[in-house]
N, C-alpha and C positions, 0 to 999 in steps of 0.2 A: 683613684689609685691606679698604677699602671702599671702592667706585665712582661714580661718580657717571656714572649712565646716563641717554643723553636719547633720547627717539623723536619724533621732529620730523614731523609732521602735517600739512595746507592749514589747519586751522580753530586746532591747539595743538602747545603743546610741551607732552608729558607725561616727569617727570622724577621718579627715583628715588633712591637710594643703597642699593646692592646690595655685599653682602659674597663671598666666597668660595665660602661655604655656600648661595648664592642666597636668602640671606634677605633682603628689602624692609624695610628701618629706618624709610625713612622716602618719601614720594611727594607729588607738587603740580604741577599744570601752569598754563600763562600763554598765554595768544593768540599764538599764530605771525603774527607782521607781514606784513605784506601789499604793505605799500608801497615798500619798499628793503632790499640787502642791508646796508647799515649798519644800518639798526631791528633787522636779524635776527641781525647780531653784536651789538648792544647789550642785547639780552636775552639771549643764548647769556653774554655774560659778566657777567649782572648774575645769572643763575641761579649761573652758576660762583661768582661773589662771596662764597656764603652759606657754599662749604664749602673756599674756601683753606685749605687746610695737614690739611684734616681727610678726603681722596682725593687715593688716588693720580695719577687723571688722569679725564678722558672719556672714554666710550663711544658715540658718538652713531649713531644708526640714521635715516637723511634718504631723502625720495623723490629718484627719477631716477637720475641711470646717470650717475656718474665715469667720462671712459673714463683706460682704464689706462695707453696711450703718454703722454697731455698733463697727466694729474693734473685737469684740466679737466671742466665739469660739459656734458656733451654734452648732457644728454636731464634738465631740471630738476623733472618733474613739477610739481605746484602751485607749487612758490616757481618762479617766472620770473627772477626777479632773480639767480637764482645761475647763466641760462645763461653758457656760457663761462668761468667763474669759478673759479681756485683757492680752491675752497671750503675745504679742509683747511688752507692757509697762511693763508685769511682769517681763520678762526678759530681758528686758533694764536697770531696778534696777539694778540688781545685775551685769553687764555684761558692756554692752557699749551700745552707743545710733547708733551705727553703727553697726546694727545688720536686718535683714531682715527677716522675716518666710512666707514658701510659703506650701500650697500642695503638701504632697507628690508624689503623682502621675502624678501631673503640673509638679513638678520639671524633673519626668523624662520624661515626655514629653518637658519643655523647654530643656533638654540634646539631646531629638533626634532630635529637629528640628533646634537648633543653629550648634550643632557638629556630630553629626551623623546619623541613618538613612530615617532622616525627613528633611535634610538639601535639600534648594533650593527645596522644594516643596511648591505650592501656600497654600493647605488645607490640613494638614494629622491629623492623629488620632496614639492614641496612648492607648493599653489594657493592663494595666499589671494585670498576673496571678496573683494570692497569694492569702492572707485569705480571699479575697475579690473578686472582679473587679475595681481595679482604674484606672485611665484613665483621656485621655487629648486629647485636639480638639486641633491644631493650622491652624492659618491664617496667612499667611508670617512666620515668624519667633516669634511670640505670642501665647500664649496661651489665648484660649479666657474662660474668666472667667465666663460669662453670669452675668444675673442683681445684685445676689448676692455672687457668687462666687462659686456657684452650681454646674455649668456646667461642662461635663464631668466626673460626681458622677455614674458612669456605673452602680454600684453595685445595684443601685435603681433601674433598667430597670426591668420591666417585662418582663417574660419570656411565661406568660398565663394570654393573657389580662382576662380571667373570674375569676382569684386570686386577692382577694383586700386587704389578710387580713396579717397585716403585712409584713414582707419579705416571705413570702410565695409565691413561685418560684417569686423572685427576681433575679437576675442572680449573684450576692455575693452568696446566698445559693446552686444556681443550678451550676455554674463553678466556684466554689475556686478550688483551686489546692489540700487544704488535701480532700476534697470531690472526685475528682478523685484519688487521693490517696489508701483512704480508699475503695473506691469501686474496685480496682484493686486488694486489698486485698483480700475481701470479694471473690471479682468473683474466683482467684487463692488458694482460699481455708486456706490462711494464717492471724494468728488474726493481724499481722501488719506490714508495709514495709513502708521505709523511701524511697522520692521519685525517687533513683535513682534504687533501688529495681526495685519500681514497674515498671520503665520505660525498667527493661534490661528484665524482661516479655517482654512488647510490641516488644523490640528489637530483642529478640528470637523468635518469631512469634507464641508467645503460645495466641492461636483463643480467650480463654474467657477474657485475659486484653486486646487484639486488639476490643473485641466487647465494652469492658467498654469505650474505647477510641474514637470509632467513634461514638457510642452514647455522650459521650462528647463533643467533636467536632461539633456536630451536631449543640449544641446549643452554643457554642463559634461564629461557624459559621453564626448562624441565627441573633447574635448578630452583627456580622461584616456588614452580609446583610443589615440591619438598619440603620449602622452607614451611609455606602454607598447610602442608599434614604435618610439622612436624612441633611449630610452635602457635600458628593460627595469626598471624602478624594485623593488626588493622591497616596497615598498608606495609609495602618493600617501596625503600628511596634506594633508587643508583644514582652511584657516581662515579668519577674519575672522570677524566678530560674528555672523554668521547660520550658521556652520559649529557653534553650540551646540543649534542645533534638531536633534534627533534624526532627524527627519522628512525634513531635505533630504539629510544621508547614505544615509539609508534609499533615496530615490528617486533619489540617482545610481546607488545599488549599484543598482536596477531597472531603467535606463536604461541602464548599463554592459553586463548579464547580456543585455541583449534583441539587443545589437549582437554579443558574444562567440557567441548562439546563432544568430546570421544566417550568421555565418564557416563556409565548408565543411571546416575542419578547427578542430582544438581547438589555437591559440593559447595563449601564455602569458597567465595574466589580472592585470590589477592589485588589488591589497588596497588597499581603500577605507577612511583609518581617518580620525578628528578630528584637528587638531594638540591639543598637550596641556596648551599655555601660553597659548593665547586671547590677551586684550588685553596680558599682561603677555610673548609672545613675542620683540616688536622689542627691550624693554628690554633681556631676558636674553642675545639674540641680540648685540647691539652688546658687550654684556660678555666673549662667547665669543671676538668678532672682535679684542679689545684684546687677551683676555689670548693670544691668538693672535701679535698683532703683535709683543707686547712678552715673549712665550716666558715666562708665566707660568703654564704650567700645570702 
């Protein structure tokens, strides 16, 4: 059987058809609309258009937070237009009733822990890098959504319980990925480097983007620490596009080990590993969550 999986983005819609066997047939993405939720269902069904009758249904993977009393889009991330909005019956109109929308960041956390680096663990977690911090808890092979579907919203975490004001050191503001970015820049003296740039710095071992980096890490790390008293994970998978550099696993687990050795007793410690599906995580994840809904496993 095959699917038709979307990961809905600020900048695109990236969109696959995935089978059973998790094999990708076929992949293409379109500019995510910016301007109104009608532009954003008019592409959502002009994508669907191409494969009537040839999928089962949608799988879509969208930023922000359904909450789960009102069906309603409480917290929209990048698309704004879909505050407040039954998102899921919006795009049922146009589309099919055999459609599904989950959390971006759930999605790839339901990818790590059905099919890859979260698999057969009782409790893990999962941080993906990016504009943000998103993120996902799992229990068995579930994501656990909390009362309203909140849970694992990283980005909100403080970073300085004495900040109250706004996202002011929130950990979205203090580890996105263009934030280290831009400070690898800044340190190396250059007005701007795209992230693979700034990482072959780190990789050549020039001192001022390795100091940007462990300062980074630091509190990626402090973050991990938290997760670790807070749900006891058998391992944390990161991801996002910069979680492929070997080098910034390498200096969480450094950053991690330096806080575990501060501790005057020996704590349980978190396993620091990659997620294992990278860019193609949100797709496989939304897949997991359909064949979930619709008890197709």
């Amino acid at each position: 059987m095959d699917y038709l999986t979307m990961d809905v983005g600020g900048s695109a819609i990236k969109y696959a058809i995935i089978n059973d066997d998790l094999n990708i047939k076929e992949k293409g993405q379109v500019p995510t609309p910016s301007d109104s939720l009608e532009s954003f269902k008019h592409t959502v069904a002009m994508i669907y258009g191409k494969y009537i009758g040839l999928v089962d249904g949608i799988a879509m993977s969208l930023p922000g937070m359904i909450n789960k009393h009102t069906n309603k889009v409480q917290i929209p991330g990048a698309l704004t237009y879909n505050q407040n909005q039954d998102i899921l019956q919006e795009l049922r109109s146009v589309t099919t009733d055999r459609l599904t929308i989950e959390n971006d960041a759930k999605c790839a956390a339901l990818c790590e822990v059905n099919y890859g680096a979260l698999k057969n663990t009782s409790v893990g977690a999962v941080i993906i890098i990016g504009t943000g911090i998103g993120g996902g808890i799992t229990i068995g092979n579930e994501v656990f959504a909390g009362t309203h579907g909140f849970a694992g919203e990283f980005s909100y975490l403080s970073t300085d319980w004495s900040k109250t004001d706004g996202f002011d050191k929130k950990w979205a503001n203090e580890s996105s990925a263009f934030k280290l970015i831009k400070d690898i820049a800044n340190a190396v003296g250059k007005a701007e480097l795209n992230g693979p740039q700034a990482f072959e710095y780190c990789n050549q071992g020039n001192m001022d983007a390795l100091t940007v980096l462990k300062r980074y890490t630091d509190i990626i790390a402090m973050g991990c620490y938290n997760l670790q008293a807070m749900v006891d994970p058998d391992k944390i998978a990161i991801g996002g596009g910069i979680s492929k550099q070997p080098i910034l696993l390498e200096y969480i687990q450094k950053s991690l080990d330096e806080i575990y050795a501060k501790m005057p007793m020996p704590i349980p410690q978190a396993t620091i590993v990659p997620c294992a599906y990278y860019n193609d995580s949100n797709l496989i994840g939304a897949l997991a969550h359909y064949k979930n809904v619709y008890n197709l496993h």
